[in-house]
N, C-alpha and C positions, 0 to 999 in steps of 0.2 A: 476655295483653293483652286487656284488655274492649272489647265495645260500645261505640261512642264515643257520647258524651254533647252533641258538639255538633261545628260545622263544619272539617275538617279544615283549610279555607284563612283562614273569617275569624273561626271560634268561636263564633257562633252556633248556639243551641239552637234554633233553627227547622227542622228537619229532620223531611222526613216520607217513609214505606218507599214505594217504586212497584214494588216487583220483589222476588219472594222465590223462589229456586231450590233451596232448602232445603237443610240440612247434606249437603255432600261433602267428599269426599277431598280432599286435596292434587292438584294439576292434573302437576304435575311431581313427586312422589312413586312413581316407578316399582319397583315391590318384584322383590326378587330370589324367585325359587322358593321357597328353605330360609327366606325370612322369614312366608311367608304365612300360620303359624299365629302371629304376633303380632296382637295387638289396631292396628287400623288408624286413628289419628287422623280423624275429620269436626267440620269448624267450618261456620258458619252460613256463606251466602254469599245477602248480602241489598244490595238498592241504594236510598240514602238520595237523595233531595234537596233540596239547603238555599234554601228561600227566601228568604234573603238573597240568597247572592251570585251561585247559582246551579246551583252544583256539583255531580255527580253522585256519590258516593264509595259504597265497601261500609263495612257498621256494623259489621262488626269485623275487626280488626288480628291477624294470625296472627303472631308472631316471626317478625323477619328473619332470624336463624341457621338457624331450623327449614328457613324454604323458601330457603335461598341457601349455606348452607355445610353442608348433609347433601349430600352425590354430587349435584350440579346435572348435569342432564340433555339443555342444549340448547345448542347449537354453533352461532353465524350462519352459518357458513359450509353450511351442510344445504343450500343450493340455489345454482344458477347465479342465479337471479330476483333474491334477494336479494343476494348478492355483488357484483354487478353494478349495486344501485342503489346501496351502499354505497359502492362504489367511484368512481361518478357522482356521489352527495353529497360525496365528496371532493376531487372535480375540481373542483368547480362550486363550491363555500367559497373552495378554495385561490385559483381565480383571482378570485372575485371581492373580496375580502378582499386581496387581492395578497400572499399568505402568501410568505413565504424561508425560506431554513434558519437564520436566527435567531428565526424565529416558533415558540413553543410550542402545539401542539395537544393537548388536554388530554379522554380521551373517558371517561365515567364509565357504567359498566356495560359494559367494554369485551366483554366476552365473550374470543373467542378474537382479538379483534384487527382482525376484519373490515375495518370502518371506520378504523382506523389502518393499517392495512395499503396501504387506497389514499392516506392523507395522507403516508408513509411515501415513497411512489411519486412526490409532488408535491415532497419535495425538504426538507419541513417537522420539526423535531423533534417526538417524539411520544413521549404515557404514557398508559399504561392503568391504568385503577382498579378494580376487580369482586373485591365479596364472597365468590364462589365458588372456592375453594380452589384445587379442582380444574382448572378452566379457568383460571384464573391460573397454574398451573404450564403450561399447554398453549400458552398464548399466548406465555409465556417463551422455551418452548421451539422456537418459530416464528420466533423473533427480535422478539417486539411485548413492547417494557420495559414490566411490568404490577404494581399493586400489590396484592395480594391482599386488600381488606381494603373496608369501608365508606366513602363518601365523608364524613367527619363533618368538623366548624370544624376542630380539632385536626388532622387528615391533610389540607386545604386548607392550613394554615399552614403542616406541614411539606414539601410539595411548593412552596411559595413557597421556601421560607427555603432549598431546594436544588438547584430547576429556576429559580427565577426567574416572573415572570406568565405567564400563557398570554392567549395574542392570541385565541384560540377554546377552550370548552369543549363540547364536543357528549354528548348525552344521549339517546340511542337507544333508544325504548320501554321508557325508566324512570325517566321524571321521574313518570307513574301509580305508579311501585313504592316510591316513598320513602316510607318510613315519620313522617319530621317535618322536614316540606320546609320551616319555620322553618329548623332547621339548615343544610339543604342549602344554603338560598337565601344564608346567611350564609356559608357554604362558598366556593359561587359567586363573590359579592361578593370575599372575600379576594383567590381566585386570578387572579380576571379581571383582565387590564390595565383602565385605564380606558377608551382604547377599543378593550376586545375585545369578543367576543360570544357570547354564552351560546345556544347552537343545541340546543332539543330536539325530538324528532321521535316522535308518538306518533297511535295510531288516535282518530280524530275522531269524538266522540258524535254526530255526527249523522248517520256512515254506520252507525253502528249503530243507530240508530234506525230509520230508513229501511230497510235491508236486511235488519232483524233479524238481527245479528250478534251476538244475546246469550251464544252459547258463548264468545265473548273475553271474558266475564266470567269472572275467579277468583282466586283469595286473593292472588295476586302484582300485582293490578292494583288498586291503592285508588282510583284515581282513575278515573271514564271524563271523559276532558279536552276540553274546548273553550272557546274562546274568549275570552266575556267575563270567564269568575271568573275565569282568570290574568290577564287585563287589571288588574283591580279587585286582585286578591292584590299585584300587583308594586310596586305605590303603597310601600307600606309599607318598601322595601327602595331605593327611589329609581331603580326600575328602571323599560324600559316595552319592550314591544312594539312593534317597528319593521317588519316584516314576516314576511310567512305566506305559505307556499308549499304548494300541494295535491299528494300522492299519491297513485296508487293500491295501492301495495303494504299488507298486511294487512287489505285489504277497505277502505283510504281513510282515509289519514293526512293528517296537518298538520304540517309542517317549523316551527318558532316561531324568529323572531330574536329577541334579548330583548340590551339594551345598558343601559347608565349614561343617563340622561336625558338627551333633547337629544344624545348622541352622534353618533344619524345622523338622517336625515330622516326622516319617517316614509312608507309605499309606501301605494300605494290599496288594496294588497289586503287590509288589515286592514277596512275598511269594508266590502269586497264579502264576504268571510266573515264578517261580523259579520249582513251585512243575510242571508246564506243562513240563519245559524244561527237568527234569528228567523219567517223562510220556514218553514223546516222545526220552529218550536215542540219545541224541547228544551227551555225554560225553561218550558214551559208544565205544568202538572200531571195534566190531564184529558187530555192527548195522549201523556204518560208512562205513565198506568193504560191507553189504549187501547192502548201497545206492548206493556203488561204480557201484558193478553188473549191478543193474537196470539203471542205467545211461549208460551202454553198451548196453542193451537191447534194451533202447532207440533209442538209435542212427542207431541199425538194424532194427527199426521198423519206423524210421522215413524214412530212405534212400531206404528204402522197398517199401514203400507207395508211396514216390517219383519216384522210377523206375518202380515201375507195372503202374501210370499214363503214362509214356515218353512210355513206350509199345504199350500202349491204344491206343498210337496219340494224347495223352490229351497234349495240353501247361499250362506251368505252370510258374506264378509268383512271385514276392516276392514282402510283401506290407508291409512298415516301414520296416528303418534298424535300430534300436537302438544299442548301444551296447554290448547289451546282447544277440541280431541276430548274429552275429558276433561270436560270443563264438562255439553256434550250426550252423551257416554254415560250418566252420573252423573242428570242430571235427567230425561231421556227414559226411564231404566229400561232400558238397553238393554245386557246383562250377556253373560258367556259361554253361558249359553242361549238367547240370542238369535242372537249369531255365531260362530261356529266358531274364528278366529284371528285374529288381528293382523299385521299387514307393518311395516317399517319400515327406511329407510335407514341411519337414525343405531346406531352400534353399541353406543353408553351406552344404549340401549335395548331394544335385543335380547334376548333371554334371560329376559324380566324377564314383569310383566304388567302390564297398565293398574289407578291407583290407582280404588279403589271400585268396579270391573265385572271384574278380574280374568281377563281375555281376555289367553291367552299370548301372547308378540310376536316373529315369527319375520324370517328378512331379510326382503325384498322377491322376493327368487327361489323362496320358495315360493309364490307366486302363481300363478308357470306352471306348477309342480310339480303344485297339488295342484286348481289350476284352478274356483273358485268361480264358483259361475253369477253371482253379484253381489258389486262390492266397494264398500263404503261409506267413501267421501275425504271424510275429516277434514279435511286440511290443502285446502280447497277455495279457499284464496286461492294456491296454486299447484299447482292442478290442470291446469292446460295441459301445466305442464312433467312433473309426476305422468305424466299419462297419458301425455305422449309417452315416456318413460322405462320402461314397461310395454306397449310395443306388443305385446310377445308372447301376453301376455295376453289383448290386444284383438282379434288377431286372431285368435285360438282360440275366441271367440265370447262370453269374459265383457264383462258390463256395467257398468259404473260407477252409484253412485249419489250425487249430491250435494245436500248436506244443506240448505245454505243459499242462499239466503233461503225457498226451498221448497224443497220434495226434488221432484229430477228424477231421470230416468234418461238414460243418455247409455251 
């Protein structure tokens, strides 16, 4: 699938590069040992944006097979942090919504069920949809009815013509991953009652801008999403944005209502995140090239830090690989001769090594084992719970380093 040629939401050929992080790996591509003498796939991983409508998107499109049905590697449920907001966005739907056990909840990209699991708990029927094979058989097996497969028009019709509409559709960091959210959006429309409501929940361009949160860039993310262009995109479909709700989990997301026009009223808070996103100039061009900069600076301050330790004689680790780790080891240059090993809770990923830097990935209990003077957390949007979870570690005198929005030490 090529470079696209123009704007993924309104088609428009007015797009221009503000960020180029240069050809990596797959982000979630974790190779086993016995494969490491194959030739290792890198695609461009470059961010466009369209002067029409607004949009931030990557210019090129990796196959969705490639990154979603080869061994998928990530499991929602990997933290308390996240489980728990999942579970809170399903409280918080069901009653507001006044959901029954006649109401269909319908979650698309379900993963292992997480977020169905707490609508589940509210009383409401529920189905899960995700392309990844593997995790579709896992959610099954949890008791979350999953359908292993793409969300395309065709697999909307037939989940109407056999579950009936769903009164909620929710879309949990991958409404950015669709591939030709025409489709989707036509999808959506199908299944949705008229009035139900289309909920997706995804990280907001403008805390990454702001934070420089650029490692959440990579191939599984086409879109970096906010505000106005889905405003403008939704026209087309007779749809509209009714309310936006702020969080802070994955470094600061945006919950979207999205209904049938005129369905509900509309909330103030679409204005107040409309006037922040203008505050903070994400549509502006000459403030996207200055995030550009700082995101190079970044990368000399992070690989700085890293090599005046390796001087020291300090050892240094690396603890959680999410894939957003992946993004900033790949660009910073920061490989197995840089760190010594890799930790990691989730067990799809163990044994294996990080894609493009190839740093083995061991549990997380070799940390106290083998006792690195410093460990560099990836997964720095839940580092709280990281750290507390490694206190052993902590108090044997290793240090942590976190990566984003500067690198500290802690």
């Amino acid at each position: 699938m090529p470079t696209i040629k123009k704007c993924r939401f309104c088609s428009s050929k007015n797009l221009e590069l503000f960020l180029d992080l240069g050809f990596t790996a797959l982000a979630d591509a974790f190779i086993a040992a016995e494969d490491l003498k194959e030739c290792e796939p890198r695609f461009p991983l470059k961010v466009m944006f369209c002067k029409n409508c607004g949009l931030s998107q990557l210019s090129y499109t990796v196959d969705p097979k490639l990154l979603y049905q080869k061994d998928y590697p990530y499991e929602s449920s990997i933290t308390k942090t996240g489980v728990s907001h999942y579970h809170n966005f399903a409280e918080s739907v069901s009653r507001d919504f006044n959901l029954d056990r006649k109401d269909l909840v319908v979650d698309v990209g379900s993963n292992i069920g997480t977020l169905l699991e707490g609508f589940k708990k509210t009383g409401t029927k529920i189905l899960g949809v995700d392309p990844a094979k593997n995790i579709a058989r896992a959610a099954n097996k949890r008791g979350i009815k999953t359908i292993g497969d793409f969300f395309t028009l065709e697999l909307a019709q037939k989940v109407k013509n056999r579950f009936g509409q769903a009164k909620i559709i929710t879309a949990t960091n991958v409404f950015a991953h669709v591939y030709d959210h025409d489709q989707f959006m036509k999808a959506v429309k199908v299944l949705l009652a008229k009035d139900g409501c289309f909920i997706f929940e995804s990280p907001h361009l403008l805390n990454l801008i702001k934070n420089l949160e650029y490692d959440t860039i990579y191939h599984e993310h086409l879109l970096y999403l906010s505000l106005r262009p889905v405003i403008k995109y939704l026209e087309k479909f007779g749809m509209e944005v009714f309310k936006v709700e702020e969080y802070s989990i994955h470094g600061g997301s945006i919950r979207v209502f999205i209904a049938n026009k005129n369905a509900y009223k509309k909330d103030p808070s679409l204005a107040k995140i409309l006037e922040k996103e203008d505050r903070g100039e994400i549509y502006s061009l000459p403030a996207l090239n200055i995030f550009a900069q700082r995101v190079k600076n970044h990368r000399k301050e992070l690989k700085f830090l890293i090599g005046k330790l390796k001087k020291q004689g300090k050892t240094v680790a690396v603890v959680s690989t999410p894939a957003k780790g992946m993004t900033l080891l790949n660009y910073c240059g920061i490989t197995k001769e840089d760190v010594d090993f890799a930790t990691e809770k989730s067990t799809l990923k163990i044994g294996r090594v990080t894609p493009g830097t190839y740093i083995p990935i061991f549990p997380d209990s070799e940390l106290a084992k083998r006792r690195p003077d410093y460990a560099l957390l990836l997964a720095w949007n839940f580092s709280k719970e990281i750290m507390s979870g490694l206190k052993e570690y902590k108090d044997n005198g290793g240090k942590f380093i976190i990566p984003i929005p500067k690198p500290k030490i802690i």
